[in-house]
C-alpha positions in Angstrom: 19.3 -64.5 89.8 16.0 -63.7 89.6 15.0 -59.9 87.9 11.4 -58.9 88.6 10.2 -56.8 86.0 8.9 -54.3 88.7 9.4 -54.5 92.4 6.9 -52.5 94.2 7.1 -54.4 97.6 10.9 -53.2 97.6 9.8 -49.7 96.9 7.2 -49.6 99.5 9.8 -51.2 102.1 12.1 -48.0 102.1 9.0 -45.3 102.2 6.6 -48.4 104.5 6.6 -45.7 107.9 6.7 -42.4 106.0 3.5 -43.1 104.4 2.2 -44.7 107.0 2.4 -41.5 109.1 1.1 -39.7 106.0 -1.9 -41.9 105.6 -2.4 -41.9 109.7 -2.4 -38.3 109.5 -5.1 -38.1 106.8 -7.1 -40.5 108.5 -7.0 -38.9 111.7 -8.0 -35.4 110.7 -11.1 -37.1 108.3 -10.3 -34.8 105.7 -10.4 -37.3 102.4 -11.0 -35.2 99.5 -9.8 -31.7 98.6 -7.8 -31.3 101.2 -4.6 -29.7 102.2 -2.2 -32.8 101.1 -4.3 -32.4 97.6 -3.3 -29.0 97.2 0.3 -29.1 98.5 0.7 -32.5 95.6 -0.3 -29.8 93.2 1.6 -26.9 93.8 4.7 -29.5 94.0 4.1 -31.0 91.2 3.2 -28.0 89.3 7.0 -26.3 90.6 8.3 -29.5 89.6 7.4 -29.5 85.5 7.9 -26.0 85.3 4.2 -24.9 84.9 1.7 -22.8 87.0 -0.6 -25.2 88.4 -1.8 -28.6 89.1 -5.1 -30.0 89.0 -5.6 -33.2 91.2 -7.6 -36.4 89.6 -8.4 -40.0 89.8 -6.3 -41.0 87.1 -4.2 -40.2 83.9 -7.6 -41.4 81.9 -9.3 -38.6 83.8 -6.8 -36.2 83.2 -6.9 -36.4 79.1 -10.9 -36.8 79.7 -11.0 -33.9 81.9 -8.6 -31.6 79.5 -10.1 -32.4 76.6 -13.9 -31.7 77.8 -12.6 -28.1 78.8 -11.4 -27.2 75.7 -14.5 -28.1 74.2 -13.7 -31.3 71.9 -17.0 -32.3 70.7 -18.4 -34.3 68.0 -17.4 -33.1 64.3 -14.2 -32.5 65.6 -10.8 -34.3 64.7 -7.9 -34.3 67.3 -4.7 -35.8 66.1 -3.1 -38.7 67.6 -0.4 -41.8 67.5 -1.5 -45.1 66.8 1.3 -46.1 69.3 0.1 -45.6 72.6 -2.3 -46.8 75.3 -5.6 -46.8 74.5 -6.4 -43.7 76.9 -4.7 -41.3 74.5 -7.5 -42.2 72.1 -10.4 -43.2 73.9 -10.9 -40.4 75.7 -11.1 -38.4 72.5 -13.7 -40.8 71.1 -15.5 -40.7 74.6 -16.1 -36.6 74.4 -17.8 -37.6 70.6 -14.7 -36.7 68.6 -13.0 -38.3 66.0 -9.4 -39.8 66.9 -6.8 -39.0 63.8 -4.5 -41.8 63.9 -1.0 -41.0 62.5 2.9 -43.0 62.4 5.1 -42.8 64.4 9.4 -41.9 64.0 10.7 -45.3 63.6 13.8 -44.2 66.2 12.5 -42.6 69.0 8.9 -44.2 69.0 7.1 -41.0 69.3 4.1 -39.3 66.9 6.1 -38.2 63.9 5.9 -34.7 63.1 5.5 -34.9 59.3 2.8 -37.1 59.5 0.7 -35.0 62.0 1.4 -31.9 59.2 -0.2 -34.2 56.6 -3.1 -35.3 59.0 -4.4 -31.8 59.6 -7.9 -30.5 58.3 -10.5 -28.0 58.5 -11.8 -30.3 61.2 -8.8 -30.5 63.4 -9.4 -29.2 66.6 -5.6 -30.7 68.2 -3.1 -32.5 69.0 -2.2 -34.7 71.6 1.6 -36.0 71.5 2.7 -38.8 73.6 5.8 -38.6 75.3 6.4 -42.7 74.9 8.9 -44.6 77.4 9.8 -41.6 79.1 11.2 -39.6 75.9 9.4 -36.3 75.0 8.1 -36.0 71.0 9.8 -33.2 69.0 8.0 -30.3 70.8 9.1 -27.6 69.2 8.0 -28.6 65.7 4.3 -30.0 66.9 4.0 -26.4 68.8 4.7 -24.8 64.9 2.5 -26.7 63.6 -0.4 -25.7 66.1 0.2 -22.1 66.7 -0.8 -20.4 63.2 -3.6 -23.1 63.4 -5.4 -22.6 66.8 -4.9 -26.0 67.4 -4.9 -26.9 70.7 -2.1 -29.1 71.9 -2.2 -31.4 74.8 1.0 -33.6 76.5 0.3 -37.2 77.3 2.8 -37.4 79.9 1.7 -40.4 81.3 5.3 -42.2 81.2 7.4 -39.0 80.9 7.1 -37.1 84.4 10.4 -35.4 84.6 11.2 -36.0 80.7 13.2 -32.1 79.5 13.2 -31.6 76.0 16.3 -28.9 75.8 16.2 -27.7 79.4 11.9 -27.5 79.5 10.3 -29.6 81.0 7.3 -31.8 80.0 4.1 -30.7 80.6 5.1 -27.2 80.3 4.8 -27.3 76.0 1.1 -26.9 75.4 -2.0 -25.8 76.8 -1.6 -29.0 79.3 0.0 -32.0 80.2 -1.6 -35.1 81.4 0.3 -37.2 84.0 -0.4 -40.8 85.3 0.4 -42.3 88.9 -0.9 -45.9 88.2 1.3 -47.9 89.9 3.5 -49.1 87.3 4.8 -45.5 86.6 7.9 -43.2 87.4 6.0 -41.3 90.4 3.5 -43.5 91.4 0.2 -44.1 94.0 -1.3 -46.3 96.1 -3.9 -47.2 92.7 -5.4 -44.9 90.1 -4.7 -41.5 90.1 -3.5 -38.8 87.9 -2.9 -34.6 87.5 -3.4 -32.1 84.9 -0.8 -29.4 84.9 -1.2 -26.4 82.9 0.4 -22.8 82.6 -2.9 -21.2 81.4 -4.4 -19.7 83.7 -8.2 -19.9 81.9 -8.0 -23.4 80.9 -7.3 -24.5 84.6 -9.5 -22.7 86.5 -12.3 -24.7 83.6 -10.7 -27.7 84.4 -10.9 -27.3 88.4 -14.8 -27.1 87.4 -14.7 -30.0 85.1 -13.1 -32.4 87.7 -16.0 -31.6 90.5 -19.2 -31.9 88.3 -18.9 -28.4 86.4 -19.8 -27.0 89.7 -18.1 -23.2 90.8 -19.5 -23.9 94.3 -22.6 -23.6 95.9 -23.9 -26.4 93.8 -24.0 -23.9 90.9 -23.0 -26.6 87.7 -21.8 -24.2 85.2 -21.0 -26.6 82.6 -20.9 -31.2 82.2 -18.2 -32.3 84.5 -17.5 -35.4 86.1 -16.4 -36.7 89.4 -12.5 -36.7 88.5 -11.5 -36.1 92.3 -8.2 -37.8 93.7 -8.5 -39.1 97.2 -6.6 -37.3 99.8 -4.6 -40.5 100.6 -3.3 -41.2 97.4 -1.7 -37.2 97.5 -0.5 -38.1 100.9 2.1 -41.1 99.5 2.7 -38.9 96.3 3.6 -36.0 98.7 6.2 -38.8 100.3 7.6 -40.0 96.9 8.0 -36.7 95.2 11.2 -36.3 97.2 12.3 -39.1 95.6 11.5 -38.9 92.3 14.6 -36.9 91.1 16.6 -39.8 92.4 14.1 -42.5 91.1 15.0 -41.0 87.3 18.1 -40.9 87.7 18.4 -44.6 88.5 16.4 -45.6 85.6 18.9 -43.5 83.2 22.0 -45.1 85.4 20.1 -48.6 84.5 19.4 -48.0 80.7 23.2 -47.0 80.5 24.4 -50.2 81.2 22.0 -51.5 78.7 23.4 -49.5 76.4 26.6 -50.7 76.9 26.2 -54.6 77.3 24.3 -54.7 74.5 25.7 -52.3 72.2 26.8 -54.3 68.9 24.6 -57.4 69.5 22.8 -58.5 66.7 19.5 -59.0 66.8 18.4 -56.3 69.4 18.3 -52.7 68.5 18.8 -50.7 71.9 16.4 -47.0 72.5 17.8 -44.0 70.9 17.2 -40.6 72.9 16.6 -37.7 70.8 19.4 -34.6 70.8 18.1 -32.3 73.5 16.0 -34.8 75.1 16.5 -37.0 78.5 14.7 -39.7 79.2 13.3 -40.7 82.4 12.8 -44.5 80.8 9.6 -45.1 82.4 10.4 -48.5 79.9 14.0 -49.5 78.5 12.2 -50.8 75.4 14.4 -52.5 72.6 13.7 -53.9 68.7 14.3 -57.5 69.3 14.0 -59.8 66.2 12.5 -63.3 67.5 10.3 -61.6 70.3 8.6 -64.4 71.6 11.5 -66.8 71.5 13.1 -63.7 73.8 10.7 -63.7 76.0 10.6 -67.1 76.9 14.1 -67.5 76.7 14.3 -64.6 79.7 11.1 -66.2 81.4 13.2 -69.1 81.8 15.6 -67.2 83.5 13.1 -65.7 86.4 13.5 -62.2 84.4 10.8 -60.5 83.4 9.9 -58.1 80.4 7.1 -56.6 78.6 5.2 -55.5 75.2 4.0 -52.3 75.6 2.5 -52.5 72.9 1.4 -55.2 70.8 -1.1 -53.8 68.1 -1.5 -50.4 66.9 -5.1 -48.5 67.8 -5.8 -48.2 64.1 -6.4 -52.0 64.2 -8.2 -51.8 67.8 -11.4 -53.4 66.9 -13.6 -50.2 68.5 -12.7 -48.6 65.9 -12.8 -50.4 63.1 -15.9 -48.2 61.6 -13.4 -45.4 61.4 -12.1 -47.5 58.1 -8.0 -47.8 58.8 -6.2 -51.2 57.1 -3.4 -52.9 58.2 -0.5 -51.5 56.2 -1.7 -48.1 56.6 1.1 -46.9 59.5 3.6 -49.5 58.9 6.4 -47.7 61.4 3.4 -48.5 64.0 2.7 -52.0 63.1 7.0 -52.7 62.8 7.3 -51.4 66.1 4.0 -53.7 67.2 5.9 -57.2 66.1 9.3 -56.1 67.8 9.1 -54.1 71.2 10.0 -55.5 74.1 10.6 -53.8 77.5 13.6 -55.0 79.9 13.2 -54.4 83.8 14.6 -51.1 84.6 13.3 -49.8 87.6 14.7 -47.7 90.5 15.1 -50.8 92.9 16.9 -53.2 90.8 20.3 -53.9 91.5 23.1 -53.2 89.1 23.7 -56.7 89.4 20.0 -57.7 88.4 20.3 -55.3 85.4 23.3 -57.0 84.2 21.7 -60.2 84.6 19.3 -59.5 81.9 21.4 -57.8 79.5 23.6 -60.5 79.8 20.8 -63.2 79.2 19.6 -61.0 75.9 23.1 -60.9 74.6 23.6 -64.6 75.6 20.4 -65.4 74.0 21.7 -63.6 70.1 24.9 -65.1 70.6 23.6 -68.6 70.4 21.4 -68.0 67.8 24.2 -67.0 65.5 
């Protein structure tokens, strides 16, 4: 049986002539940016995470960009963030003229370790930016207490976590802002590239509203550098359509990595995800430890089941920036979890069947290596 590692044409089937009408509707009435499906996507989604507002852009790139150009992150300044990510988290910091701070990650959960950000902190730290990695949200409440008496600013990467709770609160709700990602391959996801900033300060997003459209307040009156961080009108036209089924989409995925859990509880070899107490996952990814990766992977590929490395080198080692003078050993949870992460299919329209086709070809695969 085959297991695709996504399955977007199956998603797409069930939704095909609700978004249709939604795109039909959007083209008919020519309105195609900033307009009324836009600003119901962000009062939605801005209900949904528990926060005040939402602020509509092209992608989750553009929503750390965007963020961290209205608070002001400029060169000289530091902001603090894993080496275990995608390269967004750090880029965009480096693209507003900052320095990105790499630090390790917790060797369990995958996320930025708090200890490590505590030691990372100098005169020249302007934030932090936590990533809520493979649906699982970082230990908030200590990163927020380590901010707080600092001024730091902290900002949510929630690109793989929409929906995450961390002890009943929801991500994007934490810190000044969360950024959110609907690239295709995610939880809630568009038509292409697209993305949101949610906030529960009211100052910051009324900076970022003018951030995404140029800096301008209207009237062409630029008030500040901005960019053209719109989202198109059709891509919040199919988010408005899956919303209402994101709840259900989650809970799929957590329904998925249970039987994981238990096919593959005991096998040696394969080390399955540990959620944190107080956390739930949304497993954007079911990512495991697997000892002999590659002879995994091809043993699954073999089978018509697909999988993933998200991701396979730390950004310390990234060769853009090289001149900021990190060597390999220096994060060695990051560079462990490099060599051994691999993600199983677990998305919403996989059969339970499919599911327990691949945990059984991963336990079947240990089993005859013993």
């Amino acid at each position: 049986m085959a297991v695709p590692f996504l399955d977007l044409k199956k998603q797409f089937a069930g939704l095909k002539a609700e978004i249709l009408a939604a795109i039909e509707a959007v083209l008919d009435s020519q309105v195609l940016v900033l307009g009324p499906q836009q600003k119901q996507l962000e009062q939605s989604l801005a209900e949904y995470c528990q926060a005040k507002a939402g602020v509509a852009c092209a992608s989750g790139t553009d929503a750390l960009l965007a963020s961290l150009m209205a608070l002001g992150v400029k060169a000289g300044d530091e902001v603090i963030c894993p080496a275990f990510t995608f390269f967004a988290t750090a880029g965009t910091v480096a693209r507003v003229g900052a320095t990105p701070v790499f630090v390790d990650i917790d060797p369990v959960t995958f996320n930025i370790d708090p200890a490590a950000i505590a030691a990372a902190i100098t005169p020249r730290t302007k934030g932090i930016i936590p990533v809520h990695l493979y649906g699982q949200m970082a230990e908030m409440e200590t990163i927020m207490r380590l901010a707080g008496p600092r001024g730091l600013f902290v900002l949510e990467d929630t690109a793989q976590a929409v929906g995450a709770t961390r002890n009943g609160k929801k991500a994007c709700s934490w810190g000044v802002a969360g950024a959110l990602s609907f690239y295709p391959t995610k939880n809630l996801n568009a038509l292409g590239d697209a993305g949101m900033i949610i906030s529960n300060d009211e100052a910051f997003t009324a900076t970022v509203r003018t951030v995404c459209l140029h800096g301008d307040t209207g009237g062409y009156n630029h008030v500040r550098l901005g960019g053209n961080f719109r989202m198109d009108e059709i891509h919040a036209a199919a988010l408005n359509v899956k919303l209402k089924h994101l709840t259900n989409w989650n809970e799929s995925r957590r329904h998925h990595a249970a039987i994981y859990d238990r096919m593959l509880k005991g096998v040696e070899g394969v080390l399955t995800p540990t959620i944190a107490a107080g956390n739930e996952s949304v497993y954007n990814l079911y990512v495991v430890r697997a000892q002999r990766r590659a002879e995994l992977t091809a043993f699954l590929k073999s089978r018509q089941i697909g999988s993933a490395v998200h991701y396979p080198k730390g950004l310390h080692e990234q060769p853009c920036f090289a001149h900021l003078g990190y060597r390999h050993g220096q994060l060695p949870q990051t560079e462990k979890a490099c060599q051994e992460v691999l993600a199983l299919p677990v998305c919403p329209e996989l059969t339970d069947a499919q599911i327990e086709e691949a945990a059984s070809a991963v336990r079947e695969f240990y089993e005859a290596k013993k």
